[in-house]
Backbone as a chain_set.jsonl record, in Angstrom:
{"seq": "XXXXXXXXXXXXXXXXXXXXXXXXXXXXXXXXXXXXXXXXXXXXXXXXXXXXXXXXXXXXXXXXXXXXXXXXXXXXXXXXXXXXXXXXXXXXXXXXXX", "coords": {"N": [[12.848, -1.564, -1.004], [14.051, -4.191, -3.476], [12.742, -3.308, -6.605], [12.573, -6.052, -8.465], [12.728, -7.877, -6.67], [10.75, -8.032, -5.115], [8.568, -8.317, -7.311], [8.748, -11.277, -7.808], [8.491, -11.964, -5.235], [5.301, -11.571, -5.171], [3.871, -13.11, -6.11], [4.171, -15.571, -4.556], [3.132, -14.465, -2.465], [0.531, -13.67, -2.967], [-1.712, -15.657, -1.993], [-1.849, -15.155, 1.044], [-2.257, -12.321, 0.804], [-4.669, -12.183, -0.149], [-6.39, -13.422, 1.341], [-5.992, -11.878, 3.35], [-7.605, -9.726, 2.397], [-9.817, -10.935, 1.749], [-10.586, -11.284, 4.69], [-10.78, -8.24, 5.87], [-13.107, -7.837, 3.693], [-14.784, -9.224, 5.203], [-15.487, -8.176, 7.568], [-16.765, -5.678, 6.721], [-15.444, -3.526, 5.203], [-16.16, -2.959, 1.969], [-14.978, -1.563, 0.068], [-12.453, -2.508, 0.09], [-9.541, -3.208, -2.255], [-7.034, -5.508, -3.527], [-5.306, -4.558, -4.385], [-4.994, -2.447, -3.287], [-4.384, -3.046, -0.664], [-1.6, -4.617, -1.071], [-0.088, -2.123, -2.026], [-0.329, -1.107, 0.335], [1.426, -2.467, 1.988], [3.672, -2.314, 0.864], [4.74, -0.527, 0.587], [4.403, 0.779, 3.336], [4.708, -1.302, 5.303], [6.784, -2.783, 4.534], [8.596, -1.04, 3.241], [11.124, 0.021, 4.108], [13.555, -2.932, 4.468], [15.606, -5.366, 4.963], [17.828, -7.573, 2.974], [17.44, -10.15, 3.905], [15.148, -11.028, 4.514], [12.56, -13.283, 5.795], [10.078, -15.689, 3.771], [8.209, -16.406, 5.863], [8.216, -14.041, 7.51], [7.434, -12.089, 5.339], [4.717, -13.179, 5.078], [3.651, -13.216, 7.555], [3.842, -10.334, 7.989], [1.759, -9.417, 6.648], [-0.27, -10.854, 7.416], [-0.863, -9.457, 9.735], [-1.761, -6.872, 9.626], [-3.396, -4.677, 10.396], [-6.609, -3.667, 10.421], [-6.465, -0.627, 10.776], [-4.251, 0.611, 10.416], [-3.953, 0.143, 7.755], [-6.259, 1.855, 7.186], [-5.168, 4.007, 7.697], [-2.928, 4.071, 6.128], [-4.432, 4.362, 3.57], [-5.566, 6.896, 4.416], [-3.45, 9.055, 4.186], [-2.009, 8.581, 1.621], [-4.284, 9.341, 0.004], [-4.648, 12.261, 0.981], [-1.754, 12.878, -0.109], [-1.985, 12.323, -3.077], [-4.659, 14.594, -3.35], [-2.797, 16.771, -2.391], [-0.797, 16.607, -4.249], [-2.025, 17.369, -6.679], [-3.642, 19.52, -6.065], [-0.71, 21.222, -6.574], [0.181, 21.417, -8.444], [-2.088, 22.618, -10.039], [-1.761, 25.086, -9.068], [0.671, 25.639, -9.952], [-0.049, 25.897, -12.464], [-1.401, 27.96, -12.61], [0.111, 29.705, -11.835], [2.062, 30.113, -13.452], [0.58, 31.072, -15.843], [0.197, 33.44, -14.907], [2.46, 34.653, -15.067]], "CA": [[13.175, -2.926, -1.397], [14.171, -4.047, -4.688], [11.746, -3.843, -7.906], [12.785, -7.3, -8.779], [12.365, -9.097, -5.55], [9.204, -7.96, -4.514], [7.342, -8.694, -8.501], [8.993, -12.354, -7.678], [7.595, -12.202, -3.922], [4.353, -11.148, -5.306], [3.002, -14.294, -6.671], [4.18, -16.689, -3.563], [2.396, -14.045, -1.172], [-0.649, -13.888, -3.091], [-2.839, -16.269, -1.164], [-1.55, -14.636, 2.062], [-2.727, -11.034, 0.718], [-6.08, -12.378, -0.908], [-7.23, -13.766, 2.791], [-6.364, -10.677, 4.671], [-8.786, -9.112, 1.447], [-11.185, -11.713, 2.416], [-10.642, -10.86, 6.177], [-11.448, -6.941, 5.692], [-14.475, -8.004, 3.786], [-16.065, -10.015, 6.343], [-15.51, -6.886, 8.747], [-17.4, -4.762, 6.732], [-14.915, -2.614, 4.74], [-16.446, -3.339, 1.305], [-14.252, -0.982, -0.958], [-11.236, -2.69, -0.061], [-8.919, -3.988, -3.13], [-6.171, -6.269, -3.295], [-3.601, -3.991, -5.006], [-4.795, -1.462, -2.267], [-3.342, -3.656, 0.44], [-0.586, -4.939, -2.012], [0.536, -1.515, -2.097], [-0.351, -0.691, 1.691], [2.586, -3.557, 2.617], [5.097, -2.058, -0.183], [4.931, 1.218, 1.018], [4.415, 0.968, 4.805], [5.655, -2.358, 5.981], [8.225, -3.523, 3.612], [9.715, 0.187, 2.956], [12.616, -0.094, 4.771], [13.408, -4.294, 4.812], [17.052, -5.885, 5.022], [17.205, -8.81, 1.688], [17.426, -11.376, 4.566], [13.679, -11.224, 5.51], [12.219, -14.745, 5.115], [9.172, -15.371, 3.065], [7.235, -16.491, 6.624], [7.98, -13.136, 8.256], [6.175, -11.48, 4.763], [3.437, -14.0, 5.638], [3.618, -12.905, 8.985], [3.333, -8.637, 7.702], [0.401, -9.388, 5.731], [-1.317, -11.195, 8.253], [-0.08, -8.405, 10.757], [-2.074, -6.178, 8.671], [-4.623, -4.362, 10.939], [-7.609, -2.252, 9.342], [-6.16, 0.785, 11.291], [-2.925, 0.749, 9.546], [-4.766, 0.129, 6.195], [-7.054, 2.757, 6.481], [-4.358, 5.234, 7.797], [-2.184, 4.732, 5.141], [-5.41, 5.003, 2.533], [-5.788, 8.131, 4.124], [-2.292, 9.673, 3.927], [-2.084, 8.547, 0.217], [-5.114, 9.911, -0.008], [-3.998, 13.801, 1.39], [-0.473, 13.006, -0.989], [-2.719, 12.803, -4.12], [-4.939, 15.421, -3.392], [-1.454, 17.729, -2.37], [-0.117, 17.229, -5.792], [-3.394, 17.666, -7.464], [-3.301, 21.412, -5.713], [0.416, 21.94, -6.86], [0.067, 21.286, -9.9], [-2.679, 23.364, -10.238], [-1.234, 25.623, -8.378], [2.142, 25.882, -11.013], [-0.371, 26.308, -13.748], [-1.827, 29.797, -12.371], [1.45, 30.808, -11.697], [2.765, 30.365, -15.063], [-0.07, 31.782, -16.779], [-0.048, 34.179, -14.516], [3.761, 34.971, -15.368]], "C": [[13.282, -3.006, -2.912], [12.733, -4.557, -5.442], [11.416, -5.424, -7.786], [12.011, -8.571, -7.579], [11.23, -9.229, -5.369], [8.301, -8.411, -5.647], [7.582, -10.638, -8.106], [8.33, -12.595, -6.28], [6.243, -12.796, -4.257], [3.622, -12.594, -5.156], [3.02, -15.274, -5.552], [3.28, -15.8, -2.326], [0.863, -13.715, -1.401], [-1.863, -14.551, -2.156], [-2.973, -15.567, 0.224], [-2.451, -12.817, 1.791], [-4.647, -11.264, 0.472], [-6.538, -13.162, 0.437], [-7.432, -12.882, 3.497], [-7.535, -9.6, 3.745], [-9.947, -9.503, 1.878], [-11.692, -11.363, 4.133], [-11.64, -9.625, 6.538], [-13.274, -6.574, 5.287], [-15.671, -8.391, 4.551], [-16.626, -8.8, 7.284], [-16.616, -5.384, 7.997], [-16.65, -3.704, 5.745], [-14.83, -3.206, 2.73], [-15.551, -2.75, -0.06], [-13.209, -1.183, -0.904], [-10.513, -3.658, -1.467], [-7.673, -4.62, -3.067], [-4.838, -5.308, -3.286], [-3.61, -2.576, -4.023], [-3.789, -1.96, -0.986], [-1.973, -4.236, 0.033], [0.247, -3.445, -1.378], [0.945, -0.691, -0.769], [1.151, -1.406, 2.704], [3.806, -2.621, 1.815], [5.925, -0.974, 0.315], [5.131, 1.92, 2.345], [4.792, 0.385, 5.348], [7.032, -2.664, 5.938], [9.113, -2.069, 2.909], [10.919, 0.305, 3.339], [12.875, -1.654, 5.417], [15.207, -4.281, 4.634], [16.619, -6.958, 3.802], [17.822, -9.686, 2.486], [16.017, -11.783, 5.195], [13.268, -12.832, 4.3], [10.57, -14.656, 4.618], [8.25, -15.599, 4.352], [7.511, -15.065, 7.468], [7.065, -11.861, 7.162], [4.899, -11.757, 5.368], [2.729, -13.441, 6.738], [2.818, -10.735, 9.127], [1.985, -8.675, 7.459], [-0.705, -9.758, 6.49], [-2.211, -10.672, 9.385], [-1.196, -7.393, 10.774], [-3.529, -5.565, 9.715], [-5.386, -2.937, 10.361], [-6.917, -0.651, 9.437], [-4.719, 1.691, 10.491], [-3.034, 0.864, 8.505], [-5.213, 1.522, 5.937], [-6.32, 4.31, 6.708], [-3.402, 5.637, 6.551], [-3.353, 5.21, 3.766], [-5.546, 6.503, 2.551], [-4.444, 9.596, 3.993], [-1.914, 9.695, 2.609], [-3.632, 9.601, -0.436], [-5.022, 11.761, -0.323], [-2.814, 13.68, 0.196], [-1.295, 13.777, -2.309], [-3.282, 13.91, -4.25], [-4.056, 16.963, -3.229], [-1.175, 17.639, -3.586], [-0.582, 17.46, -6.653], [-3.485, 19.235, -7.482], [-2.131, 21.962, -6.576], [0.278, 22.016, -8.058], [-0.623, 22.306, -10.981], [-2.505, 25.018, -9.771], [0.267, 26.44, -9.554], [1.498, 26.564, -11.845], [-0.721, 27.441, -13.849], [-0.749, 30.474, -12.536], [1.861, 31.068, -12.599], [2.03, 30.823, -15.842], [-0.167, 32.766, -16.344], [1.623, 35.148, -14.825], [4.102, 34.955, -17.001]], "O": [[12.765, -2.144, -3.622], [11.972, -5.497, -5.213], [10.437, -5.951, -7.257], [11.245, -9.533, -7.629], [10.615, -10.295, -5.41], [7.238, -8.907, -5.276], [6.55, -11.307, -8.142], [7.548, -13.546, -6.249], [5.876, -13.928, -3.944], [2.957, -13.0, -4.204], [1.979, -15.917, -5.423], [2.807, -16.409, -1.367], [0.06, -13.524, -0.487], [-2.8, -13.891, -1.708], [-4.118, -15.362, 0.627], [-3.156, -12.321, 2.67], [-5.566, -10.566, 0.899], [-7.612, -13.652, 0.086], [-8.435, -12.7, 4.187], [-8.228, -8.79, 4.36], [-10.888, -8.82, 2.281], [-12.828, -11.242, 4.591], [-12.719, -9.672, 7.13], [-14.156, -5.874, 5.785], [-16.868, -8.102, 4.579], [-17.784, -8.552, 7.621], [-17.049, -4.411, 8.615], [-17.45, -2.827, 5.421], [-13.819, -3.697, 2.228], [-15.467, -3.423, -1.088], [-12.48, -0.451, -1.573], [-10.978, -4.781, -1.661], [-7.022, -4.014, -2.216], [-3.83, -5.273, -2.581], [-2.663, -1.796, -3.927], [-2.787, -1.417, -0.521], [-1.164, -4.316, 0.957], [1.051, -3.538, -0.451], [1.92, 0.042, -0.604], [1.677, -0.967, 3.727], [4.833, -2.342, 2.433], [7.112, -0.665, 0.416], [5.667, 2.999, 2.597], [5.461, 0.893, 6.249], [7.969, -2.77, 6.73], [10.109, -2.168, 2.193], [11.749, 0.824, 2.591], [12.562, -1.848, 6.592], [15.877, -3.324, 4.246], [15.439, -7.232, 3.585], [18.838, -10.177, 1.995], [15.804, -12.599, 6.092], [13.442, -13.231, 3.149], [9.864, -13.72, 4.996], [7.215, -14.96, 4.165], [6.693, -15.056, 8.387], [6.322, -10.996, 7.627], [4.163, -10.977, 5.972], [1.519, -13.24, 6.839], [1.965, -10.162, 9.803], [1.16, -7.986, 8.059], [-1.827, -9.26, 6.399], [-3.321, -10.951, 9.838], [-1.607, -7.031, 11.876], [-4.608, -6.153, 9.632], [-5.022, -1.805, 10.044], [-6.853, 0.21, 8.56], [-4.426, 2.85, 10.197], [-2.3, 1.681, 7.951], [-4.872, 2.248, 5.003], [-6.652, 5.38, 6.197], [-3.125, 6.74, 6.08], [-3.157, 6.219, 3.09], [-5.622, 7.265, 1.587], [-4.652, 10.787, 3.761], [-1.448, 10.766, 2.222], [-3.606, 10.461, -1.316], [-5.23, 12.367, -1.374], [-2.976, 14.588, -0.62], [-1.366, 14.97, -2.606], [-2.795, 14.613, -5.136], [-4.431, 18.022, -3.733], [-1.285, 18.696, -4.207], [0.076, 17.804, -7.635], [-3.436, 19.997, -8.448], [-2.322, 22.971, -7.255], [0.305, 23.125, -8.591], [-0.233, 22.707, -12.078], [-3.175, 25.946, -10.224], [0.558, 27.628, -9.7], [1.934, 27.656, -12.209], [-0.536, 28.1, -14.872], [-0.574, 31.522, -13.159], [2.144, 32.243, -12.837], [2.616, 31.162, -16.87], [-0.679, 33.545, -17.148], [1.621, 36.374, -14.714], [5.237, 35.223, -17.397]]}, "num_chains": 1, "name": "protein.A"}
């Protein structure tokens, strides 16, 4: 989805993101942050959107939003990071090693 749209989304879906924050907390999942689930929608929901989606079917994602999906993508971002953490480290042997 575009840059643009989504920083302009942002602010009208605020309240909508900062309840399902509040939601998570009640449940028990105390290390959750906003811009974690912010980025859990950007990346997993709204990755592949048409620019005809209406602002109540965001509403509707966010609300959508079940821990399981959360904590799957936490942990796939999770594995990414730690993968390019390796490579990286990984390049640097090689090249000193070359």
């Amino acid at each position: 989805m575009e840059q643009k749209r989504m920083e302009a989304l942002r602010e009208q879906l605020m309240p909508a993101v900062e309840c399902k924050y509040d939601e998570f907390r009640l449940l028990g999942y105390d290390h959750v942050t906003i811009e974690q689930i912010w980025n859990c929608l950007c990346n997993k929901k709204w990755k592949k959107i048409d620019d005809e989606k209406k602002l109540y079917e965001f509403v509707n994602d966010i609300l959508s939003l079940s821990i399981g999906e959360y904590m799957a993508f936490l942990t796939a971002e999770s594995y990414r990071t730690q993968r390019s953490g390796e490579d990286n480290n990984l390049e640097t042997i090689l090249s000193e090693l070359l």
